[in-house]
Every structure is written in C-alpha cells, then in structure tokens.
C-alpha positions as CSV (number, residue, x, y, z in Angstrom):
1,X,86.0,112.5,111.6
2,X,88.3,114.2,114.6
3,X,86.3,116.3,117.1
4,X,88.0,119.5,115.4
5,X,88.0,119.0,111.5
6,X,83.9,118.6,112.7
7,X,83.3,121.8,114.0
8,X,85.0,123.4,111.6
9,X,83.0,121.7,108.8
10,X,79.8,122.5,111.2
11,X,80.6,126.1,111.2
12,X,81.0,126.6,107.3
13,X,77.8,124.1,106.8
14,X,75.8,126.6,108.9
15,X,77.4,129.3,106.7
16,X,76.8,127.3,103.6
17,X,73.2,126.9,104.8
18,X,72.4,130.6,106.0
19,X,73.5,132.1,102.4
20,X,74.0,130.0,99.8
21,X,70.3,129.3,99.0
22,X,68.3,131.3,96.6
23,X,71.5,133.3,95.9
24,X,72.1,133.8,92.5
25,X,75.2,130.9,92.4
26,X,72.6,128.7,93.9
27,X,69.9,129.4,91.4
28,X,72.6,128.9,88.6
29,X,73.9,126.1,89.6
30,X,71.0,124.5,90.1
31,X,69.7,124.7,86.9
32,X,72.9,123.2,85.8
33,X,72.4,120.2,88.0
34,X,69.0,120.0,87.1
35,X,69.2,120.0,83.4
36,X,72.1,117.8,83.0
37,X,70.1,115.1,85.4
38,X,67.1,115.6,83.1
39,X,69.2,114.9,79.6
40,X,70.7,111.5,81.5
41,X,67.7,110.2,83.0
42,X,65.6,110.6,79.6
43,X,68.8,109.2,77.4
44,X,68.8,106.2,79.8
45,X,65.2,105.4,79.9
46,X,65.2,106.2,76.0
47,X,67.9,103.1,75.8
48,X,65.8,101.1,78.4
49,X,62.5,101.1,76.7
50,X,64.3,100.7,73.0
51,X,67.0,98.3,74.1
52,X,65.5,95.6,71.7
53,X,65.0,97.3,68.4
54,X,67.7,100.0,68.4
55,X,71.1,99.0,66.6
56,X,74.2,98.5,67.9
57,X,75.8,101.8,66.4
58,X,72.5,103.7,68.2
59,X,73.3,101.5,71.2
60,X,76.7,103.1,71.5
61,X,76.1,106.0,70.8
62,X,73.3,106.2,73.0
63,X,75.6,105.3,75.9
64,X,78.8,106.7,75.3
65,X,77.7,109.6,74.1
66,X,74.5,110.6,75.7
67,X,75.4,108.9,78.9
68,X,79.2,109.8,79.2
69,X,79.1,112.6,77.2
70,X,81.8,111.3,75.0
71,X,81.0,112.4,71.7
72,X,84.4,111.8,69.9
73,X,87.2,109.8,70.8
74,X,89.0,113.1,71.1
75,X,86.6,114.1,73.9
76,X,87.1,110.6,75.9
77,X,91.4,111.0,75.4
78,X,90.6,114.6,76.6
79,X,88.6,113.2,79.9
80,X,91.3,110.4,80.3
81,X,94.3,113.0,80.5
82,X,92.2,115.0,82.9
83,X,91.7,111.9,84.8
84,X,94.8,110.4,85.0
85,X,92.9,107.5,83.1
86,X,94.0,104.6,80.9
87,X,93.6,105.4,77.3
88,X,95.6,102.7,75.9
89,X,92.3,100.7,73.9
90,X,90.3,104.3,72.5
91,X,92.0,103.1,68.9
92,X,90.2,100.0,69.0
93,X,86.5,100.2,68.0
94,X,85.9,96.9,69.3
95,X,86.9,97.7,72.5
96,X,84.7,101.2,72.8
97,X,81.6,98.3,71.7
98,X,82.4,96.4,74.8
99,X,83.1,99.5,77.2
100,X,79.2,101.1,76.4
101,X,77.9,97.2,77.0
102,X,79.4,96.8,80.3
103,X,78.5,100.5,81.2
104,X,75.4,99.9,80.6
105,X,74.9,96.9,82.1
106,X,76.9,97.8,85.2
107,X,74.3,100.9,85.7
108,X,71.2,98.7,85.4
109,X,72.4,95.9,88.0
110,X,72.9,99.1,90.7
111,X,69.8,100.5,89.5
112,X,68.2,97.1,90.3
113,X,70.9,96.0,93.4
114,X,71.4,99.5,94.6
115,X,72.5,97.6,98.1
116,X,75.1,95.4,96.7
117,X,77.3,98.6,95.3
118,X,80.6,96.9,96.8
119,X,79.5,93.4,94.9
120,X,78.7,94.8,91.8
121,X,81.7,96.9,92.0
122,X,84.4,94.3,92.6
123,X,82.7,92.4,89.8
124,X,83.3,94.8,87.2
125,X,86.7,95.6,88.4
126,X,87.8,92.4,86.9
127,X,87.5,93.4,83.3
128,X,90.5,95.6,82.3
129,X,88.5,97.4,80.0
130,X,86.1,99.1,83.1
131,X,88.6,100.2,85.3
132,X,89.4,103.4,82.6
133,X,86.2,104.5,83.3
134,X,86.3,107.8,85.3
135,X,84.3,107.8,88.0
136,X,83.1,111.6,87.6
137,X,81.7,110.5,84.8
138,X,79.8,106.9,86.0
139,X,78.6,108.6,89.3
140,X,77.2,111.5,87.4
141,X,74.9,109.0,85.8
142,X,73.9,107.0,88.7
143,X,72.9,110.0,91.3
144,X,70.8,111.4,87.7
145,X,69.0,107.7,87.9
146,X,68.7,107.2,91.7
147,X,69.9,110.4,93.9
148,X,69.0,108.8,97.3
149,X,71.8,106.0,96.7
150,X,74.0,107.1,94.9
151,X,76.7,110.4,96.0
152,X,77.9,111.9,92.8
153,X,81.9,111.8,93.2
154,X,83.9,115.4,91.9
155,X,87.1,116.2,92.8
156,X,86.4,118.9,95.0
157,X,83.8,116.4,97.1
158,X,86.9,113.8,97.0
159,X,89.1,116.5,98.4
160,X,86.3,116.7,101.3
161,X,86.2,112.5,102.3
162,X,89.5,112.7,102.5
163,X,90.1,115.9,104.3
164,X,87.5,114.6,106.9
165,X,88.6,111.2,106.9
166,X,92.1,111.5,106.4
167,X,92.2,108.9,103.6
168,X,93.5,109.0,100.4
169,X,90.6,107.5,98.0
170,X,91.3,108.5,94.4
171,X,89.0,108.5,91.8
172,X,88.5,105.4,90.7
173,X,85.8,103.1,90.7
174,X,87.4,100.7,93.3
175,X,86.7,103.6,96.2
176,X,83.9,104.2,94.8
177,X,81.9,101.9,97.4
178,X,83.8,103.7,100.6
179,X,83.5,107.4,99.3
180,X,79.7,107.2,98.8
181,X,79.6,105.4,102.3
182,X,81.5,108.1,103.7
183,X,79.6,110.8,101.4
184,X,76.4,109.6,103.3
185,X,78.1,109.7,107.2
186,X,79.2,113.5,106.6
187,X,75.8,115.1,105.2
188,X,73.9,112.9,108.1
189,X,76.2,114.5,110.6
190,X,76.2,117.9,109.2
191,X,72.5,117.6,108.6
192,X,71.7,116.8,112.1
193,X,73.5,119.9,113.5
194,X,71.3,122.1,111.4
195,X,67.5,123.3,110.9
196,X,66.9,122.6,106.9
197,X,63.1,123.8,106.9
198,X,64.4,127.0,105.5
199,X,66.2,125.3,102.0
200,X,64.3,123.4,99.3
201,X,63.2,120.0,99.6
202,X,66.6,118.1,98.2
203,X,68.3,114.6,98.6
204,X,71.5,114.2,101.0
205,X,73.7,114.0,97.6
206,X,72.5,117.2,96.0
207,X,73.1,119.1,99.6
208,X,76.2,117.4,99.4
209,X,77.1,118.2,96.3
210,X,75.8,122.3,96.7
211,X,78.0,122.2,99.9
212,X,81.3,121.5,98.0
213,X,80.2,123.9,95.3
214,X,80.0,126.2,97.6
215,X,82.8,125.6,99.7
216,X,85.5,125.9,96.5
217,X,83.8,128.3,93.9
218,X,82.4,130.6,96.4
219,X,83.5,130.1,99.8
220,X,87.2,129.7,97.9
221,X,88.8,127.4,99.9
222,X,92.3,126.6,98.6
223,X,92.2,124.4,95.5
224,X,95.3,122.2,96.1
225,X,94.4,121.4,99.4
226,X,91.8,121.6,101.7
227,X,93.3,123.6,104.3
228,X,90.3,124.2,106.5
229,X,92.0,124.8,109.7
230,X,94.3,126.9,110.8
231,X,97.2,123.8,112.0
232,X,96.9,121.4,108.7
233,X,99.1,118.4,108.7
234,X,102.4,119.1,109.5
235,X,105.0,117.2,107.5
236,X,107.1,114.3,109.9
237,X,110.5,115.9,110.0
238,X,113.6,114.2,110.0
239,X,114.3,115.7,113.3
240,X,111.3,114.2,114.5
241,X,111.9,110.7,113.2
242,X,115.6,110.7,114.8
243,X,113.4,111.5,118.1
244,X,111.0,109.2,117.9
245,X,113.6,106.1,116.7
246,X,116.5,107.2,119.0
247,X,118.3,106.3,115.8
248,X,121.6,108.8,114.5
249,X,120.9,110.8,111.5
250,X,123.4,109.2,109.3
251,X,122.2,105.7,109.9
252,X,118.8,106.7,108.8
253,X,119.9,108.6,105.8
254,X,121.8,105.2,104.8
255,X,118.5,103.0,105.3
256,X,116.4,106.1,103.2
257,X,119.1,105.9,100.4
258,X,119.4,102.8,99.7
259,X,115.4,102.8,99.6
260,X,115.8,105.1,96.9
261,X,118.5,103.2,95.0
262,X,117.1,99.6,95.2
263,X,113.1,100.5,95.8
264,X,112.8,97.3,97.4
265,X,114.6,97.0,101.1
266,X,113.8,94.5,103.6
267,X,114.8,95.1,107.1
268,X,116.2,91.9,108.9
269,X,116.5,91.2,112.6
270,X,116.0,89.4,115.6
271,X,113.1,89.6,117.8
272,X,112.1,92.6,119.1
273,X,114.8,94.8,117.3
274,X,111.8,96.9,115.8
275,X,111.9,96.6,112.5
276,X,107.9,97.0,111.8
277,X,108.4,100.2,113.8
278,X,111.3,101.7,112.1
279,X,109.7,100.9,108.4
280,X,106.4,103.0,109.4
281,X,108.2,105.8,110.5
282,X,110.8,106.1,107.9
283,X,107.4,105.3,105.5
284,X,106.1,108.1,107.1
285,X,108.6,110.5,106.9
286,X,109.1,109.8,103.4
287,X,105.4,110.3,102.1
288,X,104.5,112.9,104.4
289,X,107.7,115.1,102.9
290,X,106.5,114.3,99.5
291,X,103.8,115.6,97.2
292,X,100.5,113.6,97.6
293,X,102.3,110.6,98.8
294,X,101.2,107.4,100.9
295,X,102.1,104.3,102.4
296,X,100.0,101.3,103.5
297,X,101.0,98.3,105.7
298,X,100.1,94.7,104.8
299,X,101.5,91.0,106.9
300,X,102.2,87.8,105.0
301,X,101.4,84.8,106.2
302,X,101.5,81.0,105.4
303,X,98.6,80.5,103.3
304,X,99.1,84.3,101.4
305,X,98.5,83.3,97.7
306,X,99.2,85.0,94.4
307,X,95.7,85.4,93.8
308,X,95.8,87.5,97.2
309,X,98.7,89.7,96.4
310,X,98.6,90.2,92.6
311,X,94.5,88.7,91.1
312,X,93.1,86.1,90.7
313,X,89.7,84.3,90.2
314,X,87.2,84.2,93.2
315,X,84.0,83.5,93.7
316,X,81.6,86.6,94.4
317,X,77.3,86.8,94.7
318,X,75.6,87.6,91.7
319,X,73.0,90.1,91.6
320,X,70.4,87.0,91.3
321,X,71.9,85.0,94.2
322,X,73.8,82.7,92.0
323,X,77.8,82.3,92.4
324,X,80.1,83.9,89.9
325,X,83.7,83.3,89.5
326,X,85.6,86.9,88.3
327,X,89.1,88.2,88.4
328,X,89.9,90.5,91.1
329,X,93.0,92.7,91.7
330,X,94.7,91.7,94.7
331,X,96.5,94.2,97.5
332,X,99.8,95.0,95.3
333,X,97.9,95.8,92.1
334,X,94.9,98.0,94.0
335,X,97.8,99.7,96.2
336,X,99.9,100.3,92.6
337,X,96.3,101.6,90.9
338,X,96.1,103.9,93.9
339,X,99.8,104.8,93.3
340,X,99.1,106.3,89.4
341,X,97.0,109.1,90.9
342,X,100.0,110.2,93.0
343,X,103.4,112.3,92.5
344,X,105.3,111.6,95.6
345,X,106.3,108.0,97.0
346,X,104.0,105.6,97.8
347,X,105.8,102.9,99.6
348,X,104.1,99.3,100.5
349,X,105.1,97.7,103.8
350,X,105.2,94.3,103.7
351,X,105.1,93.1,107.1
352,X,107.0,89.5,108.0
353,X,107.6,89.0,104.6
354,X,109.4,85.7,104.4
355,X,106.6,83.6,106.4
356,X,104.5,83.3,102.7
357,X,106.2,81.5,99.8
358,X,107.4,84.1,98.3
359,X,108.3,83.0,94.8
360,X,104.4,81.6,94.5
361,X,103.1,84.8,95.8
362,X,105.2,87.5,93.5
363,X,104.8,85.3,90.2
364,X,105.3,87.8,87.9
365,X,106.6,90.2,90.0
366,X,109.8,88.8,90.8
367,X,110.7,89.7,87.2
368,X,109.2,93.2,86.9
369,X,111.1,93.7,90.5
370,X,114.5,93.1,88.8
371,X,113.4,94.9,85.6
372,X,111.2,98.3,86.6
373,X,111.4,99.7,83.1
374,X,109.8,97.3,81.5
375,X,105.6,95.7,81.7
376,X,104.5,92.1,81.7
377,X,101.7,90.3,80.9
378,X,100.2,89.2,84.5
379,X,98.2,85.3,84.3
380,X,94.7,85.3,83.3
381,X,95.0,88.9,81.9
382,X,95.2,90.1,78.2
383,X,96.2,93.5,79.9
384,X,100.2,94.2,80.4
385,X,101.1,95.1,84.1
386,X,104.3,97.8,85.0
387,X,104.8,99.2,88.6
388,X,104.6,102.0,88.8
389,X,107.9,104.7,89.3
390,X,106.9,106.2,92.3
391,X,106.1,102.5,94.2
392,X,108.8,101.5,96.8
393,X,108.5,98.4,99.2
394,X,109.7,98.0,102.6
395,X,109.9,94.4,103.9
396,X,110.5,93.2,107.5
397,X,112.0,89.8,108.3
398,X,111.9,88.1,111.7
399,X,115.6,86.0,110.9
400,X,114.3,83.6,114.3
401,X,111.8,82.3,111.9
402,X,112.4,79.2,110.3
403,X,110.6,80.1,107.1
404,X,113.6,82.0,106.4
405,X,114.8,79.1,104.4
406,X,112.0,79.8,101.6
407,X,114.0,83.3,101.1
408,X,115.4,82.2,97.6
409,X,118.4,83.5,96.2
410,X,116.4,84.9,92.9
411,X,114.3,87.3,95.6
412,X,117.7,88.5,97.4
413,X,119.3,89.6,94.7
414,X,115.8,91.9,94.3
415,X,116.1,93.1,97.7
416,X,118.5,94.9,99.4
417,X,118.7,93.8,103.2
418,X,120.1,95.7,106.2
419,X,120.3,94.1,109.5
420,X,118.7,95.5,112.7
421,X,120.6,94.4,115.6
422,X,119.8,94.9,119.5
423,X,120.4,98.6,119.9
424,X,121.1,99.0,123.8
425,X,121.4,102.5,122.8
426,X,118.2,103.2,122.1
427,X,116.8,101.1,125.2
428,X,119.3,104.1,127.1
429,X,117.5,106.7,125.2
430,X,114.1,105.9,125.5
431,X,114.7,105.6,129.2
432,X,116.8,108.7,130.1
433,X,113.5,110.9,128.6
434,X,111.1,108.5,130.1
435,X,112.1,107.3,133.0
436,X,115.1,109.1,134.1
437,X,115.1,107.2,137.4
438,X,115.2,103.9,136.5
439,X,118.8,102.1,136.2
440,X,118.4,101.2,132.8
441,X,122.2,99.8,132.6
442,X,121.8,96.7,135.0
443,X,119.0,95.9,132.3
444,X,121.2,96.1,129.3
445,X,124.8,94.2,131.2
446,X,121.8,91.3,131.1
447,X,120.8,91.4,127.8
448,X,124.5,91.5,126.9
449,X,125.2,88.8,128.5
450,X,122.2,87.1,127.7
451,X,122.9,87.6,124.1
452,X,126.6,86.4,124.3
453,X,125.0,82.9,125.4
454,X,122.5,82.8,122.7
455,X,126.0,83.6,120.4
456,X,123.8,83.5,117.2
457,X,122.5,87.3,115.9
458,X,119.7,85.2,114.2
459,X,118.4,84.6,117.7
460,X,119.3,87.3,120.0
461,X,117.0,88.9,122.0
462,X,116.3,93.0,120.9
463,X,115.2,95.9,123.2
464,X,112.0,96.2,122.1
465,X,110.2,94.5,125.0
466,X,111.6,96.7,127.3
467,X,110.4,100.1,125.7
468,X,107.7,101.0,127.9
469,X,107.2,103.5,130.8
470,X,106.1,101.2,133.4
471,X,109.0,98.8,132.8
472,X,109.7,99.1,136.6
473,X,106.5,97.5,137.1
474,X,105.9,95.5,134.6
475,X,109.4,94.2,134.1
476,X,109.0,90.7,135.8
477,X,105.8,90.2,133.4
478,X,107.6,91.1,130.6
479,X,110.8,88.8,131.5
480,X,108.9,85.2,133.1
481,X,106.0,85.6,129.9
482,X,107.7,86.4,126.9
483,X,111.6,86.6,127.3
484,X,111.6,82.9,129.2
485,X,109.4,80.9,126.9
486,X,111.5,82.2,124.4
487,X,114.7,81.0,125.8
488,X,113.0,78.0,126.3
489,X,112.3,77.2,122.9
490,X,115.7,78.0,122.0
491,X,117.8,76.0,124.2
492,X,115.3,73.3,124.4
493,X,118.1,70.7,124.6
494,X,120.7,72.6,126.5
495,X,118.1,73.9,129.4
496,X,121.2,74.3,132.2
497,X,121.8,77.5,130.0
498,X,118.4,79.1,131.1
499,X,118.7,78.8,134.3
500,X,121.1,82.0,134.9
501,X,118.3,83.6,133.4
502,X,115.1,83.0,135.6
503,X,113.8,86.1,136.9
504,X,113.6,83.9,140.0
505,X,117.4,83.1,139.6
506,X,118.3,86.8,138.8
C-alpha cells in the first residue's frame, strides 16, 4: 500500500488497539464471533463424523442450513439480493441438492489443501451452480474451521483491500484467493508497527476482522466509501484529459459518444499515433466520473484462444496430485462477473485487437455483440451468458499490421472504428510545455514530408516516438533504431526512397 494510506491506517490501528479492547463493543462482539464460530465448527464436525449414516434430506439441511444459515429458500433469495447474487436455480430442488454437495466438499478439500486456495478455487469456479455462492457466507465457515488460513471476507473488510490496495475485488469467490492474500499482508504490517501484549491472545483474521468492526461501527468511518484521508481520489476531469492528450474537447466528446452509442469502438491507426494511450485515458476518465466504475487492459495475440477469452476446459492439479480437466471462465467472462457488482461503466480495453483471430476467439460473442438485449447459451455450459449493460469495449488496431486482413466484415459491422491519424499538433503541444526551446517545426516539415512518400495512411509514421523530454538528446536514437528499420521494411523494394531519410543523410 502507498507510503500515506499506511500511516494513516497505522495511526487508527494504534487507536483501534489502545481502546477498543475490553470495551464493552469489544466484549459484545466478541461473543458474537465466538458463538457463531462455535455453532459452525460443531454443525460441520457433526456432518463429518455422520457423513455415512445421515440422509440426504439431513445432509442438506445440515449444510445449507446449519452451515449457510439458509433456513428457507426465502432466506437464501433474501441473501442473493443483498449480494447482488444469482438466484436464477433456488426453484429447482435438485439444484439446492447439488449446491450443499459441492459446498461441502469444496470446504473439506481447503480444510485438507489449505495451501492450494487459488487451485481449489478455480476448480469450483467451473460449475455454474458455485459461483452464486456469497462469499460472506463461505468464508464465514472456513475462518470458524481454520482461523489461521483463512480471512473471513465482510463488506466493510472488502472496502479496506481495496482502499489500501486500490483494487476493485468484489465479493465473489473468484477474489477470494487475492483478498485473503492481501487480508494477511495488511494485519502483518499493522501488527508489526504495534506492541499486542496488552490485547487477548487472537489470530491475524479475528484482529482483522475486530479492526474493521471497529473502524465502521465505532470509529464511523463513512459507509459508502472509505474516505480515510483527507485528499481521496479525485475524479480525472475532462479538463485534465484534454491536457494530458493535447486533444480539442469536441473531438474527444465525439470519440466518448459514439462509445456510448455503439459500446464497442476500436480505434485504428498507424504506428505510433497513440491509440493504447488515448483508450486508457478516455477509459479513465469515463470510470473515474462514474459510480463504482472500472476499466482493465488486456493484448491479443496470435495464439489468443476462445477458451482464453470466454472458458474453456483446462487442465488444473487436483488436491491428490492427479490432473483434472474443468471449465474455467476466461478474461471477458471474469471481467463481465466483476462488472455485475458495479453501477457505473466498466469498460474492457482490448489492446491490438486484430492480431488474434477474432471470429474464433469471440464465438459467441460476436452475436450477443450485435444483439445486447438478449443471452446465449456459451459452449460447454448449460448456463445462458448476457453482457452485462454497463460493459463497454475499447479496441486498438495497429492498420500496418498485416493481420488486419482477418478483420471480417461480420465484426465491423459490431464495431464502430475511428481513425487516429499523425497529429503534428499534439507533437507542437507536448513540446511548447515541455521543451519550449526546442524547434519542434523542423521535426514535423520531416514527418510531413516523410509521410507524403510513404502516401498510404495505413503506413505513416505518428508522433508518438517523439513525445519525450529529452528528444534533443535522444532524437538520433529514436530516428537510426526505430524510425529507419521501419522505413526499411516498408520500402524494402524501392530503398532509393530511404535514403532522403538517413539521419546521416538529414
């Protein structure tokens, strides 16, 4: 975490130390905590040492109501609103039959693995059916059972990760792995900057878990938002994205419009016309102005898959060393699981889009691109699939490649494309406010004329190599090592047209 957010936390952990123990809250809450752990742990090792002889009716019971504390289907539709959860299969009594199994079961292999959480995880995460469960509920369970590995997860100690780590985990059991990691990292830190001889003998996940309680009900931080400090994260203005792009205002309310129209854009350009640069910042400013919005970044390649993108099988350790072949969500589905537990716009870069095969990779997706009302069932699932609303995607295309050609007509008509041409006007910019006495204009009548030769807007060369402070000095790198093999390449049978445009010729 940044030097600041951890004095702050240090300052209210010494706080939190010097007067929440053996107050009255404390003593309350610990009771609390204490007896719930004690009804768990007894209704779990009741299951345990019955497993055999009890029924299957006892069996679910046992675990979906003892366990999760779901003693009607009215209390789990209540605890799947609160959650934000799937409810979709409650109706189906079949389906609550195979939810307590694999609850079960999933508890017992981390009980026995407690070191292969992310395995065991990911390997559960591939039935459909597991991924309503919320993880309040499942980590409540496993610190009862084993409070030295396992952090239980509330949403006041999810507020704190992320605060601290400036993510934005949700609760859901495919975080699950990184929150308790990052659970474990904050207590050690705040632990080690602080005497505890003076506090009962307790494990790193009940301090924890004191710490937040202490921090919202008593301490009363703010409830929306963990507003610790006195500067929180300011929102990425419009004024500052103008600056920091050199770009006019209207252009860039034209590129964010028709990202709200279409929801799927993809900038085009040249090399070096920064297209990757101007689809983080808009990203930015987009999210950052919206209510508990993200964006993530992600780069195709050749040998991207569909089974890297949207699921597919792949082979994982089992907890007895043997190989197991399971279903797991790929990048767009985990990014669009993430995106359910959010209001604002959550919008997926997709870095050098066209160098994958596109129309392998999206399968399905290239119809639920064209049609966002509607769900689809995705191969190798019995679950239907929707994006979600508030999911946008940004794509940047480098037109010098030659994979261009696998850009179908079927994924254009999903994707509205702009151009991003050389801009000498923001090369001019940049300069005049960070290097003011450099003749930027000599530069730019050569990339001009440069460009005019190259006479194809596939091809030409954009500004972006030349944005740097030291260009003065590192100009002559820049030109001979990246703008001349370049050239090279490109006039590879016309090579009397280079030659104007050595650096040693120039």
């Amino acid at each position: 975490m940044k030097q600041e957010k951890e004095h702050i936390i240090k300052n209210l952990f010494e706080e939190f130390i010097d007067s929440y123990f053996y107050s009255p809250e404390f003593l309350e809450t610990q009771n609390i905590y204490d007896h719930n752990h004690k009804t768990i742990h007894n209704s779990f090792q009741n299951i345990e040492t019955k497993l055999e002889l009890i029924n299957e009716e006892d069996f679910i019971n046992g675990v979906l109501k003892d366990l999760l504390c779901l003693s009607d289907q009215e209390t789990w539709i209540k605890s799947c609103k609160t959650y934000k959860i799937d409810q979709t299969f409650t109706n189906d009594r079949e389906q609550w039959n195979i939810l307590a199994e694999k609850v079960y079961n999933f508890i017992h292999d981390l009980l026995i693995y407690p070191e292969n959480l992310q395995i065991i995880c990911n390997r559960y995460l591939s039935y459909d059916l597991f991924k309503s469960i919320p993880l309040c509920l499942i980590t409540r369970i496993l610190n009862a059972l084993n409070r030295q590995k396992f952090f239980m997860v509330i949403p006041t100690s999810l507020k704190l990760i992320n605060y601290l780590s400036e993510s934005s985990y949700n609760l859901s059991l495919r975080d699950y792995p990184s929150i308790n990691f990052l659970s474990q990292k904050i207590i050690t830190i705040l632990k080690y900057s602080k005497n505890l001889s003076s506090i009962p003998f307790l494990s790193d996940s009940e301090i924890f878990y004191y710490f937040c309680d202490w921090l919202y009900r008593i301490k009363k931080i703010d409830k929306t938002s963990l507003l610790l400090d006195k500067n929180p994260t300011k929102q990425y203005t419009m004024m500052q994205l103008i600056e920091d792009t050199n770009l006019e205002e209207n252009e860039l309310n034209q590129y964010i419009k028709t990202l709200k129209r279409k929801k799927h854009i993809i900038f085009q350009g040249s090399p070096g016309t920064g297209k990757t640069y101007l689809a983080k910042h808009i990203a930015n400013h987009l999210t950052s102005s919206e209510n508990n919005g993200f964006y993530e970044l992600i780069q195709f390649h050749p040998s991207y898959s569909y089974e890297d993108f949207i699921q597919g099988i792949r082979p994982q350790t089992s907890t007895d060393g043997n190989l197991e072949y399971s279903m797991i969500p790929g990048r767009f589905l985990n990014f669009c699981e993430k995106a359910k537990d959010c209001e604002g716009m959550c919008i997926l870069i997709i870095d050098e889009i066209n160098r994958a095969n596109l129309s392998q990779v999206f399968g399905e997706l290239m119809y639920l691109l064209e049609y966002r009302e509607e769900e689809i069932q995705l191969a190798g699932s019995d679950q239907t699939f929707k994006i979600p609303e508030n999911v946008y995607i940004i794509g940047t295309m480098n037109t010098a490649d030659r994979s261009i050609a696998l850009v179908d007509h079927a994924l254009r008509r999903r994707f509205a494309f702009i151009p991003i041409k050389p801009n000498y006007d923001i090369l001019r910019k940049y300069h005049q406010k960070n290097s003011p006495n450099y003749d930027i204009e000599s530069l730019i009548n050569i990339l001009i004329e440069l460009n005019k030769t190259i006479n194809d807007p596939h091809y030409e060369i954009g500004v972006s190599f030349f944005l740097t402070e030291s260009l003065l000095d590192e100009l002559e790198d820049i030109w001979t090592m990246e703008i001349e093999p370049y050239l090279e390449e490109y006039f590879f049978d016309e090579t009397d047209k280079i030659e104007q445009f050595r650096w040693k010729n120039r």
